[in-house]
DRENTORKOL-3810 file (N, C-alpha, C; in nm, 4 decimals):
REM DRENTORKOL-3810
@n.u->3.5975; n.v->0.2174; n.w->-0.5469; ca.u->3.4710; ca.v->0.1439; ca.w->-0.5484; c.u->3.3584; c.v->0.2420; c.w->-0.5802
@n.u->3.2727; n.v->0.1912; n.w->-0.6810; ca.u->3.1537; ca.v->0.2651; ca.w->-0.7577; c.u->3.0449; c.v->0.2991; c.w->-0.6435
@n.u->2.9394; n.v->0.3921; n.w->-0.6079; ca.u->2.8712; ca.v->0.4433; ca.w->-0.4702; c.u->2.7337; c.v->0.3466; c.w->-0.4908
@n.u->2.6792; n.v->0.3174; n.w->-0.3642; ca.u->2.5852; ca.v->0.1891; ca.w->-0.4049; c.u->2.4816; c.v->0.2687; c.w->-0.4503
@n.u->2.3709; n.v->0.1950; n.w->-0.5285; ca.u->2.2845; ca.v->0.2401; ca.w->-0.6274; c.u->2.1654; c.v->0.1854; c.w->-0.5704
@n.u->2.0480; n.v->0.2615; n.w->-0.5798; ca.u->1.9209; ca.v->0.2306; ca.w->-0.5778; c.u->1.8737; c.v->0.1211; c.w->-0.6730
@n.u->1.7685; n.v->0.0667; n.w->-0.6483; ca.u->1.6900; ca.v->-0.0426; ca.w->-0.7758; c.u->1.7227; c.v->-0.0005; c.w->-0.8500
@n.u->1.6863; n.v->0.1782; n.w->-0.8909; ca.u->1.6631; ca.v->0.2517; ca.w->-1.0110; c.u->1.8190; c.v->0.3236; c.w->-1.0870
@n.u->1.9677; n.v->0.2309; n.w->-0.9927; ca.u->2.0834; ca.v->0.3375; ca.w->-1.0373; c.u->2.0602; c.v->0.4920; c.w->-0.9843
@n.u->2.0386; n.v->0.5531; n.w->-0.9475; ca.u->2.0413; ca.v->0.7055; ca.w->-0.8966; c.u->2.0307; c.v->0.7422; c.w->-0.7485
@n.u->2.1734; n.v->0.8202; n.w->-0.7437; ca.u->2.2331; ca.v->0.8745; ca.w->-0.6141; c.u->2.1718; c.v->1.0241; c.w->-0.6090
@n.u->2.1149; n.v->1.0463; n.w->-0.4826; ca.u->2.0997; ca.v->1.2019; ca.w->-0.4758; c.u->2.1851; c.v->1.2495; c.w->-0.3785
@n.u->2.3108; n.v->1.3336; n.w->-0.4096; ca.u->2.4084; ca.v->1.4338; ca.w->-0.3471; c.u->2.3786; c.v->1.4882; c.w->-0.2820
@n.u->2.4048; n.v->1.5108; n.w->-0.1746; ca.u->2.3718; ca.v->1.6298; ca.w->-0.0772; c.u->2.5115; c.v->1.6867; c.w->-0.0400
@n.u->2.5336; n.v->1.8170; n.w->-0.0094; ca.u->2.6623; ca.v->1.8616; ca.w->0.0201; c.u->2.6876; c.v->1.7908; c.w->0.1453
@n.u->2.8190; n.v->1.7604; n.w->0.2036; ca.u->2.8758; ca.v->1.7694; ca.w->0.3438; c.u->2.7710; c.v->1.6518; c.w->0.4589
@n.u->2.7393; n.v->1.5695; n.w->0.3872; ca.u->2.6509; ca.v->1.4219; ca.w->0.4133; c.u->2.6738; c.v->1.3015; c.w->0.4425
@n.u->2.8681; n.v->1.2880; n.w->0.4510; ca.u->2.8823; ca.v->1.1718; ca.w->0.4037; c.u->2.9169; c.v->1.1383; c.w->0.2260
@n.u->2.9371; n.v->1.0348; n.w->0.2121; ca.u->2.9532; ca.v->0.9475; ca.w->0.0753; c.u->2.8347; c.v->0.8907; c.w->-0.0007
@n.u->2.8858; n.v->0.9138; n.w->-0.1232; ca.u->2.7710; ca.v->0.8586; ca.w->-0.1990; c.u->2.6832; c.v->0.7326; c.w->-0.1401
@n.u->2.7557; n.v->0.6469; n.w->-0.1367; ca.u->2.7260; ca.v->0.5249; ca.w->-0.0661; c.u->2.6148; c.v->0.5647; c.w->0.0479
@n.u->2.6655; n.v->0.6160; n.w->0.1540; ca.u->2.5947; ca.v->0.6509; ca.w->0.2557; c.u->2.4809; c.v->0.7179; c.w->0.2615
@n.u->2.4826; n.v->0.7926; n.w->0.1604; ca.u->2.3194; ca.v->0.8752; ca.w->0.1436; c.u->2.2677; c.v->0.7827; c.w->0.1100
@n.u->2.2834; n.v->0.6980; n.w->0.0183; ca.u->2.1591; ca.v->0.6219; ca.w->-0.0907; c.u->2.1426; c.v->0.5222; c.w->0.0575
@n.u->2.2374; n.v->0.4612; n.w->0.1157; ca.u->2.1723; ca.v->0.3546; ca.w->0.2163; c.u->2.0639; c.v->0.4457; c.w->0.3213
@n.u->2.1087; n.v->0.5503; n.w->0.3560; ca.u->2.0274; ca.v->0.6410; ca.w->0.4544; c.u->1.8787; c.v->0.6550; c.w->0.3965
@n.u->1.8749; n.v->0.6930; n.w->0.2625; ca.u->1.7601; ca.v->0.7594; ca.w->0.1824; c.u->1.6945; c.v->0.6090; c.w->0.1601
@n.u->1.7520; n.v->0.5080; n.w->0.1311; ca.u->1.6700; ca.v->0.3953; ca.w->0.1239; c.u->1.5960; c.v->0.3045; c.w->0.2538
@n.u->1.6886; n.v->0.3550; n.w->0.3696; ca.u->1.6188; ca.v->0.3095; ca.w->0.4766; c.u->1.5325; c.v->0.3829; c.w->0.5392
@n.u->1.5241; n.v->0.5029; n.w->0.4752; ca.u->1.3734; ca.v->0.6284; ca.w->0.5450; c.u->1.2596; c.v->0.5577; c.w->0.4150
@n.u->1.3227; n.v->0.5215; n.w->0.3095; ca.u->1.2212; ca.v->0.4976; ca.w->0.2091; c.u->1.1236; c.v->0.4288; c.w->0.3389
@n.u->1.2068; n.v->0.2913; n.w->0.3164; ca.u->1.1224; ca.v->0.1684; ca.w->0.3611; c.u->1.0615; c.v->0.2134; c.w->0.4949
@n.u->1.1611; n.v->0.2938; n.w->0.6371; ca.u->1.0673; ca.v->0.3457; ca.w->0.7076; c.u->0.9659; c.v->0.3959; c.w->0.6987
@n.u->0.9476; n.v->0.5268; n.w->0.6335; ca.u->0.8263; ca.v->0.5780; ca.w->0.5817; c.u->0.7315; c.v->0.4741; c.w->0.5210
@n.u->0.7655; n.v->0.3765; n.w->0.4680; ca.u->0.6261; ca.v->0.3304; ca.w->0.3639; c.u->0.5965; c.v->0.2000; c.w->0.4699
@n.u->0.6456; n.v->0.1542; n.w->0.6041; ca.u->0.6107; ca.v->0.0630; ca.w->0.6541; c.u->0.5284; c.v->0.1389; c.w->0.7776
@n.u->0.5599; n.v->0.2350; n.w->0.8063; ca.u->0.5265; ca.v->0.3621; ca.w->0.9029; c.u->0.3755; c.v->0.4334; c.w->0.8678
@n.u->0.3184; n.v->0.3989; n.w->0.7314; ca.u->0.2196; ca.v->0.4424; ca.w->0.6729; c.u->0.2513; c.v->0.5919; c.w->0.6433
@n.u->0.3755; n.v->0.6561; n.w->0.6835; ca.u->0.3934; ca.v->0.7791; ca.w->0.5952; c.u->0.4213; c.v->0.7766; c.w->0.4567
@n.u->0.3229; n.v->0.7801; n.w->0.3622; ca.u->0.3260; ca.v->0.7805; ca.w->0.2219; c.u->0.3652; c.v->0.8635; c.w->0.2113
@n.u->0.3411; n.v->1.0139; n.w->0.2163; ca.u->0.3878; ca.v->1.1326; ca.w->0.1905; c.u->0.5472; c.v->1.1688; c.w->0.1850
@n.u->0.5874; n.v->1.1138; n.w->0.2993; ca.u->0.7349; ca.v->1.1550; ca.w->0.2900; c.u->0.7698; c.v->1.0837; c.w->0.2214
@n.u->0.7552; n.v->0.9377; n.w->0.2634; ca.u->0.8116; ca.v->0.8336; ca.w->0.1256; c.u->0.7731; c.v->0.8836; c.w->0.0071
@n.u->0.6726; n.v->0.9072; n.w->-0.0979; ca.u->0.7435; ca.v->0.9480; ca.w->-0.1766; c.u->0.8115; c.v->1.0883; c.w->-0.2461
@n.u->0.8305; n.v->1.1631; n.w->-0.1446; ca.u->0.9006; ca.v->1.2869; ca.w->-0.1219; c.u->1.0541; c.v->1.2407; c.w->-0.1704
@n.u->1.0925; n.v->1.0996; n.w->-0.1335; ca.u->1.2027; ca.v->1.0588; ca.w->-0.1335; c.u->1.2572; c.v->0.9620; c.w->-0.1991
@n.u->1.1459; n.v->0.9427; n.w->-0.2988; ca.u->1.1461; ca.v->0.8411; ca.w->-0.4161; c.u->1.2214; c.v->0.9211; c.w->-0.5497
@n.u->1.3152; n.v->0.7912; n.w->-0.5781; ca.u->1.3697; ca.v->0.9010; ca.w->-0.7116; c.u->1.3584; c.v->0.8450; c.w->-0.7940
@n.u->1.3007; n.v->0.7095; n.w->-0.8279; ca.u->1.2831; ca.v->0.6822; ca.w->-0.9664; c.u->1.1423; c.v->0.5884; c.w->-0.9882
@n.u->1.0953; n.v->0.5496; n.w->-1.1262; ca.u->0.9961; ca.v->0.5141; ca.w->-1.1505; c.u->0.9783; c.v->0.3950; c.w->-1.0852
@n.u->1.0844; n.v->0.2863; n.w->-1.0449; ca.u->1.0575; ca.v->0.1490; ca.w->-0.9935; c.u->0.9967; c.v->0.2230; c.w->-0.8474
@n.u->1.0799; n.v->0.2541; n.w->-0.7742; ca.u->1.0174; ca.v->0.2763; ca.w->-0.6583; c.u->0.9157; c.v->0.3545; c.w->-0.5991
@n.u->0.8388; n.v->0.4339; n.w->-0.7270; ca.u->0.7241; ca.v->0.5139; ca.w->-0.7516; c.u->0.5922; c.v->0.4112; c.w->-0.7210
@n.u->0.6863; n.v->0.2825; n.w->-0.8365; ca.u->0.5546; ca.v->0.1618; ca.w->-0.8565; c.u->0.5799; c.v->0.0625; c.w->-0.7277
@n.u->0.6314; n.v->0.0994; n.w->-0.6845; ca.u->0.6572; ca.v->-0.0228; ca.w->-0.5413; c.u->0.5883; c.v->0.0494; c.w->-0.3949
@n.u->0.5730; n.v->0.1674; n.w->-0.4058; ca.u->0.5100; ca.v->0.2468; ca.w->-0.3082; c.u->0.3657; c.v->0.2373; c.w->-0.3476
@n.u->0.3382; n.v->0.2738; n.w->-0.5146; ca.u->0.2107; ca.v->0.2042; ca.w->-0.5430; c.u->0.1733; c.v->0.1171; c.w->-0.4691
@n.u->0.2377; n.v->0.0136; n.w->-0.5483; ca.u->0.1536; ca.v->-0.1197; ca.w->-0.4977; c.u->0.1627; c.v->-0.1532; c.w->-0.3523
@n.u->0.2036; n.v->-0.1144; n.w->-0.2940; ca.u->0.2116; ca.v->-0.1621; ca.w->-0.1938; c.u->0.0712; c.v->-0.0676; c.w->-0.1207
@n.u->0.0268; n.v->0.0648; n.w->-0.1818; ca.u->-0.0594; ca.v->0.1085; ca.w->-0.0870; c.u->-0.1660; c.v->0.0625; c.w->-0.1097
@n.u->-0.1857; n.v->0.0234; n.w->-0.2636; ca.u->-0.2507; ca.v->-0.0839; ca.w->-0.3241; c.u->-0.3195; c.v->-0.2052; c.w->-0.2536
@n.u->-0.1889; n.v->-0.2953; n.w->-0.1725; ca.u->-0.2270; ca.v->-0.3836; ca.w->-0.1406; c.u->-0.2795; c.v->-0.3603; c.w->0.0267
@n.u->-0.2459; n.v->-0.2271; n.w->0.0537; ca.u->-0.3307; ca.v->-0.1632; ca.w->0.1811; c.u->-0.4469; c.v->-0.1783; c.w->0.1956
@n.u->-0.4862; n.v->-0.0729; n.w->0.0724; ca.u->-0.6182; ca.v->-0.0380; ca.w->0.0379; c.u->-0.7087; c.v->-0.1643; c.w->0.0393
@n.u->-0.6584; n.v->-0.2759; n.w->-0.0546; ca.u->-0.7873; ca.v->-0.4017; ca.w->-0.0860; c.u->-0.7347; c.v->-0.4760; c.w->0.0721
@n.u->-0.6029; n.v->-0.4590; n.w->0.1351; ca.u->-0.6061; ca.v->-0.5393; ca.w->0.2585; c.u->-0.7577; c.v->-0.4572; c.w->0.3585
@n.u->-0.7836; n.v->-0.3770; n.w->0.3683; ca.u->-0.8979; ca.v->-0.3006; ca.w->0.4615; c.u->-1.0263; c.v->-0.2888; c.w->0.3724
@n.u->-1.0172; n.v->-0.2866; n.w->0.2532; ca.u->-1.1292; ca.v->-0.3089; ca.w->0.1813; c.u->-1.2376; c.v->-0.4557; c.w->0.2563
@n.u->-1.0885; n.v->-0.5742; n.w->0.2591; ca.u->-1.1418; ca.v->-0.7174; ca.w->0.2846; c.u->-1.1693; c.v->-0.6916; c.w->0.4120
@n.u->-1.0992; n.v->-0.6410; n.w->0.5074; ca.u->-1.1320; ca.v->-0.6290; ca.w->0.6028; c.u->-1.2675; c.v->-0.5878; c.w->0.6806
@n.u->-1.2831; n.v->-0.4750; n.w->0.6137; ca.u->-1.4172; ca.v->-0.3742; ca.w->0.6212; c.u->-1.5303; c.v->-0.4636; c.w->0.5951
@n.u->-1.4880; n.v->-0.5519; n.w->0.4686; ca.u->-1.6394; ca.v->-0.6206; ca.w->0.4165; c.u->-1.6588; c.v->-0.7665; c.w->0.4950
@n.u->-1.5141; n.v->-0.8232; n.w->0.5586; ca.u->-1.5479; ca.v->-0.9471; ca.w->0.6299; c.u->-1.6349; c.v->-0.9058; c.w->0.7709
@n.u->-1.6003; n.v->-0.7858; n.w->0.8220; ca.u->-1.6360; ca.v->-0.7919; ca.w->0.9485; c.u->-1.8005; c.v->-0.6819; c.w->0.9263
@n.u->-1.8552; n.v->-0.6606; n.w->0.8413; ca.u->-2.0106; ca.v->-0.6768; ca.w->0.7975; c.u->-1.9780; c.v->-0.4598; c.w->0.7947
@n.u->-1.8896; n.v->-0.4428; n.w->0.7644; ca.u->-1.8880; ca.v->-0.2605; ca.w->0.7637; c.u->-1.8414; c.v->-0.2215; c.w->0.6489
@n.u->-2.0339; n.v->-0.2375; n.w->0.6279; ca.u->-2.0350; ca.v->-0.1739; ca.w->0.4389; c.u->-1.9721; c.v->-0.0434; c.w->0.4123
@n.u->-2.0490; n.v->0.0371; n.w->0.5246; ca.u->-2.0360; ca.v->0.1994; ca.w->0.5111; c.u->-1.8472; c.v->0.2538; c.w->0.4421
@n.u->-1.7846; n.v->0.1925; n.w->0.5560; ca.u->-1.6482; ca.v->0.1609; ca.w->0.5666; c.u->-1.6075; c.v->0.1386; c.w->0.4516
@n.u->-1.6737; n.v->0.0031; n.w->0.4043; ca.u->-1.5763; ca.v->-0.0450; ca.w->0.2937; c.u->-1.6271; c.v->0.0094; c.w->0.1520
@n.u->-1.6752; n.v->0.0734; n.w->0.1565; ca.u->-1.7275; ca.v->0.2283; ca.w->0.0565; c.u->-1.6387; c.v->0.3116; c.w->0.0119
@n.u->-1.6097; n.v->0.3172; n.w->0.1365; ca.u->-1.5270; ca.v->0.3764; ca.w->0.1839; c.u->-1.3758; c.v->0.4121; c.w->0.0789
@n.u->-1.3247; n.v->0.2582; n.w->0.0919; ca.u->-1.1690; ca.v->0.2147; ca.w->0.0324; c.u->-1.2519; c.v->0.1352; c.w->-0.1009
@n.u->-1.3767; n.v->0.1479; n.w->-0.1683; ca.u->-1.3823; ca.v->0.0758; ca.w->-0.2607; c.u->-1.3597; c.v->0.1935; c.w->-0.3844
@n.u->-1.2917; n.v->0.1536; n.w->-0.5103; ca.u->-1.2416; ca.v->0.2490; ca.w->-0.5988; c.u->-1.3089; c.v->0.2283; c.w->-0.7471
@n.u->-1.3203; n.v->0.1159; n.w->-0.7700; ca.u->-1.4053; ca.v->0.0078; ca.w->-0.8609; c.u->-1.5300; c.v->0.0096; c.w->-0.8738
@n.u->-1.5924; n.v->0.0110; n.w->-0.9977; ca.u->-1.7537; ca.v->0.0120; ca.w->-1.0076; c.u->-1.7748; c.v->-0.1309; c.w->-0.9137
@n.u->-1.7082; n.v->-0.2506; n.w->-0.9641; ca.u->-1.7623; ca.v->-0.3728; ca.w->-0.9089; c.u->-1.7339; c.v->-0.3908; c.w->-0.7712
@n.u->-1.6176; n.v->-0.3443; n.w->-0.7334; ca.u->-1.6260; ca.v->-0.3446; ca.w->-0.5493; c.u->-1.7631; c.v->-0.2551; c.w->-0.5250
@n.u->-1.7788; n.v->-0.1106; n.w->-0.5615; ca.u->-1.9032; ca.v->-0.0682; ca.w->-0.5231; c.u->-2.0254; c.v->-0.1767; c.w->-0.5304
@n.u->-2.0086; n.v->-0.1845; n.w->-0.6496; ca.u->-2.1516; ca.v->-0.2679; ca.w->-0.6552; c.u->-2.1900; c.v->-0.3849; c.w->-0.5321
@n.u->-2.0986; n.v->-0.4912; n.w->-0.5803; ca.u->-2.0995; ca.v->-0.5730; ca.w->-0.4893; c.u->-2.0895; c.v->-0.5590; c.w->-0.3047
@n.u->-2.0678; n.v->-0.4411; n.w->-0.2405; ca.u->-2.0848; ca.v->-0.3749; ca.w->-0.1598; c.u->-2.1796; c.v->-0.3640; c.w->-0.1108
@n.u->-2.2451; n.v->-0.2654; n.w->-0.1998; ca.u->-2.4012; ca.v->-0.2370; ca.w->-0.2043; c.u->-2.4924; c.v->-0.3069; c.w->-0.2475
@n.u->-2.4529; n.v->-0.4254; n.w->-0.3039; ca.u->-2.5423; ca.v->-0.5150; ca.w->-0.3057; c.u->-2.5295; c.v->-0.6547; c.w->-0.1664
@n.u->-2.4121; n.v->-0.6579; n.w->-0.0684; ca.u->-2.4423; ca.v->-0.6653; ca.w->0.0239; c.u->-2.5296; c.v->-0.6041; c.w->0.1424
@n.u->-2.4619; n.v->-0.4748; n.w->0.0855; ca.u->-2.5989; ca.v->-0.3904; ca.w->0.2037; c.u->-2.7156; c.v->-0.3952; c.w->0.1786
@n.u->-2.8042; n.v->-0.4142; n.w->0.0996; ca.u->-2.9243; ca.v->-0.4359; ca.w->0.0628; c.u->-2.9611; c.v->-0.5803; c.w->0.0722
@n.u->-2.8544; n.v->-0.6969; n.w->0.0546; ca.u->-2.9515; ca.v->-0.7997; ca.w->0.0689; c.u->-2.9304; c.v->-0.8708; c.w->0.1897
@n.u->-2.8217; n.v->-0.8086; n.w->0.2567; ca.u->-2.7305; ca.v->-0.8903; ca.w->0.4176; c.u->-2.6466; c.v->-0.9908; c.w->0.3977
@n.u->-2.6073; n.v->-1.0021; n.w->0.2136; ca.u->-2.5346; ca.v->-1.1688; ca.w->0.2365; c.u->-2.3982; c.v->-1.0681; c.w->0.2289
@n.u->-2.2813; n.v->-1.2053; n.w->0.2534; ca.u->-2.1449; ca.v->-1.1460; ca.w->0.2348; c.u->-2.1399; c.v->-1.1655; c.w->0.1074
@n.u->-2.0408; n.v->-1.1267; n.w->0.0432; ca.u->-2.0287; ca.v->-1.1049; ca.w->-0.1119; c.u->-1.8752; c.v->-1.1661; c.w->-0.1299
@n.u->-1.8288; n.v->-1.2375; n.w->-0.2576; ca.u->-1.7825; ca.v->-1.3244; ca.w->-0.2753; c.u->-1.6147; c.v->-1.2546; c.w->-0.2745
@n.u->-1.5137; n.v->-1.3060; n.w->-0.2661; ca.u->-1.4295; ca.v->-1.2075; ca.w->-0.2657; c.u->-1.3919; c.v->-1.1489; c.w->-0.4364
@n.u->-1.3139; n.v->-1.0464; n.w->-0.4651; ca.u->-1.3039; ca.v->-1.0044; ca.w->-0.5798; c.u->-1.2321; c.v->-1.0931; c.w->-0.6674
@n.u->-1.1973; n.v->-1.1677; n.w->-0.6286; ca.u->-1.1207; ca.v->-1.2797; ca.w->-0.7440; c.u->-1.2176; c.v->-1.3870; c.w->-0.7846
@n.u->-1.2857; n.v->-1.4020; n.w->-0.7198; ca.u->-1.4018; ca.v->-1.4927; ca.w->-0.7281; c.u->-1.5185; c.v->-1.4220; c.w->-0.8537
@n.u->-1.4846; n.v->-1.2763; n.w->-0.8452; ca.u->-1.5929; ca.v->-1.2277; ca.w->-0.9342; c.u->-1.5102; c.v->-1.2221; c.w->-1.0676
@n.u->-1.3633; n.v->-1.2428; n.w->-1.0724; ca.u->-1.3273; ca.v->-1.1997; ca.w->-1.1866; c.u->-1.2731; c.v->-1.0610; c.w->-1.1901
@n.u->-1.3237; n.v->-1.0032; n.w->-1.0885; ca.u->-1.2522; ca.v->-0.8546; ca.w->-1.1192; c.u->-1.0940; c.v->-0.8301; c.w->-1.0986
@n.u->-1.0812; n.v->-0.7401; n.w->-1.1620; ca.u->-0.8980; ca.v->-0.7281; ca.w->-1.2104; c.u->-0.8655; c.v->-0.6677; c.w->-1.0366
@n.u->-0.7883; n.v->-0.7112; n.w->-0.9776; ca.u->-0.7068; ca.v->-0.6954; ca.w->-0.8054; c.u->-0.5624; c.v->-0.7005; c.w->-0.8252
@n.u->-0.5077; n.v->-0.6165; n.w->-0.7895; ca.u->-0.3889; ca.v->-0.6352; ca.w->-0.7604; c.u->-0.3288; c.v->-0.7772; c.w->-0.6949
@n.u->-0.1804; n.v->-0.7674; n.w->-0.7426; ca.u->-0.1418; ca.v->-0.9411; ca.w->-0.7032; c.u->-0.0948; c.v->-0.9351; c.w->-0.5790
@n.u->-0.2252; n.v->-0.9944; n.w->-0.4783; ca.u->-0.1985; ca.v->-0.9471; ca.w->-0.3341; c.u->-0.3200; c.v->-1.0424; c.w->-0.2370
@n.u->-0.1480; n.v->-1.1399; n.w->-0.2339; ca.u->-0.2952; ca.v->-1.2682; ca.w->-0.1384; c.u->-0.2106; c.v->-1.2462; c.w->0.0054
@n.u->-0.1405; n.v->-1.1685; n.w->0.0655; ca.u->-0.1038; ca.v->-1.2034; ca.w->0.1361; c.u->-0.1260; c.v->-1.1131; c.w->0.2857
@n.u->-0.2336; n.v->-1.0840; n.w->0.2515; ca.u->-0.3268; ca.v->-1.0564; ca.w->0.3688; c.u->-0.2799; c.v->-0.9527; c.w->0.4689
@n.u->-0.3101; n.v->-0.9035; n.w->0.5426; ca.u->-0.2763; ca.v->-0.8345; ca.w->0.6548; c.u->-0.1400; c.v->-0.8863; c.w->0.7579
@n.u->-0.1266; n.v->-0.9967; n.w->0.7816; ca.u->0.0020; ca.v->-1.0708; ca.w->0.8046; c.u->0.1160; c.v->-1.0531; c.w->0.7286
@n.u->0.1328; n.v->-0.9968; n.w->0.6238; ca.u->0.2123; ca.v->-0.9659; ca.w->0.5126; c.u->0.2490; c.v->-0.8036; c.w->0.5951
@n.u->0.2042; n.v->-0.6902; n.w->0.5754; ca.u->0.2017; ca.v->-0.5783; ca.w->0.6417; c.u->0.2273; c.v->-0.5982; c.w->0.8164
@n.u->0.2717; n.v->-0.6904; n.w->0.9036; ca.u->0.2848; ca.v->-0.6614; ca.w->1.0629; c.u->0.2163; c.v->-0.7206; c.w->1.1436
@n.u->0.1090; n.v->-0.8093; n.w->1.0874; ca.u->0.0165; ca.v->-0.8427; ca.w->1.1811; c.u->-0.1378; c.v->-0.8220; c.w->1.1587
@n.u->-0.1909; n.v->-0.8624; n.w->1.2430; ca.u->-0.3230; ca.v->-0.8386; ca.w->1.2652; c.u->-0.3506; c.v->-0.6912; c.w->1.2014
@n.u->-0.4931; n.v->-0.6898; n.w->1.1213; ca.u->-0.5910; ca.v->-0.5431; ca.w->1.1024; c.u->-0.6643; c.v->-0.5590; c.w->1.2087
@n.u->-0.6479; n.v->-0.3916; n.w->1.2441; ca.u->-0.7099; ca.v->-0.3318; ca.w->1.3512; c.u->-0.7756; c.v->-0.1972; c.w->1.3208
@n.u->-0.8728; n.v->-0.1357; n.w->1.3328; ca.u->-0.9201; ca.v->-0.0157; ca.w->1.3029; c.u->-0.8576; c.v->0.1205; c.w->1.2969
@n.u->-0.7342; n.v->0.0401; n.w->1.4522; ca.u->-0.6762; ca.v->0.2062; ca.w->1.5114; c.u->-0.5459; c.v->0.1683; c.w->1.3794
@n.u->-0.4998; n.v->0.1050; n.w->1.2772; ca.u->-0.4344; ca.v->0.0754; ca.w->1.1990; c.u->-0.4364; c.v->0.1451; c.w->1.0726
@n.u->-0.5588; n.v->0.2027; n.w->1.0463; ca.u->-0.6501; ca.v->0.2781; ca.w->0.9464; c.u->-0.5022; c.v->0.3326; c.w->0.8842
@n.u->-0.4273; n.v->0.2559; n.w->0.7671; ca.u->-0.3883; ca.v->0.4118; ca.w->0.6916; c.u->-0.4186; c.v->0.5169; c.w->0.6082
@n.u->-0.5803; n.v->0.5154; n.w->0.5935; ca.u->-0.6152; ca.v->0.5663; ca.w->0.5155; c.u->-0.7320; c.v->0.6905; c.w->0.5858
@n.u->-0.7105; n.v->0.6660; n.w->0.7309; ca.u->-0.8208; ca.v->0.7440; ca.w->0.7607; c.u->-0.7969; c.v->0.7800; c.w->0.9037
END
């Protein structure tokens, strides 16, 4: 029987480890630990191919605009400055802070967002501050 394969087909060998099989399940379940754990770093220390390069992306991706929304629903411009990366998140930001209204969400403006409606409930639960993976 052929050794199980990542998304991407590729086994990384380690001497005296076990079976092919067994590393890739081991190495794929620290993946997902690490990237649900908010350790980006190791995760992708342990990424071996381009799919799962772009899946660690997006997913921090959908971090980032999850606390972006967050930051800007609960009135913490400074914050959401912070995680904004975009001329138009800036703008619209700062053009809350100056006039006190809330500002519309980014799909509403048209601006290009990652495909990511599924909120903070998607990631574990409730956003919380002490949750910060970015800070």
């Amino acid at each position: 029987q052929p050794p199980a394969r990542s998304a991407c087909g590729k086994v990384e060998v380690r001497e005296g480890v076990g079976d092919d099989a067994e590393q890739e399940q081991q190495r794929t379940a620290w993946l997902k630990y690490f990237t649900e754990t908010g350790q980006y770093t190791k995760a992708m220390a342990i990424v071996v191919c381009k799919e799962e390069e772009e899946a660690l992306e997006a997913h921090l991706e959908a971090c980032r605009l999850a606390w972006l929304s967050h930051a800007e629903a609960t009135g913490k411009h400074a914050e959401a400055l912070e995680y904004a990366v975009t001329a138009a998140e800036r703008s619209r930001i700062q053009a809350a802070m100056v006039g006190g209204a809330v500002a519309p969400p980014p799909q509403a403006q048209g601006e290009a967002a990652a495909d990511y409606s599924g909120g903070a409930a998607e990631y574990g639960g409730e956003v919380s501050d002490d949750d910060d993976p970015f800070g």
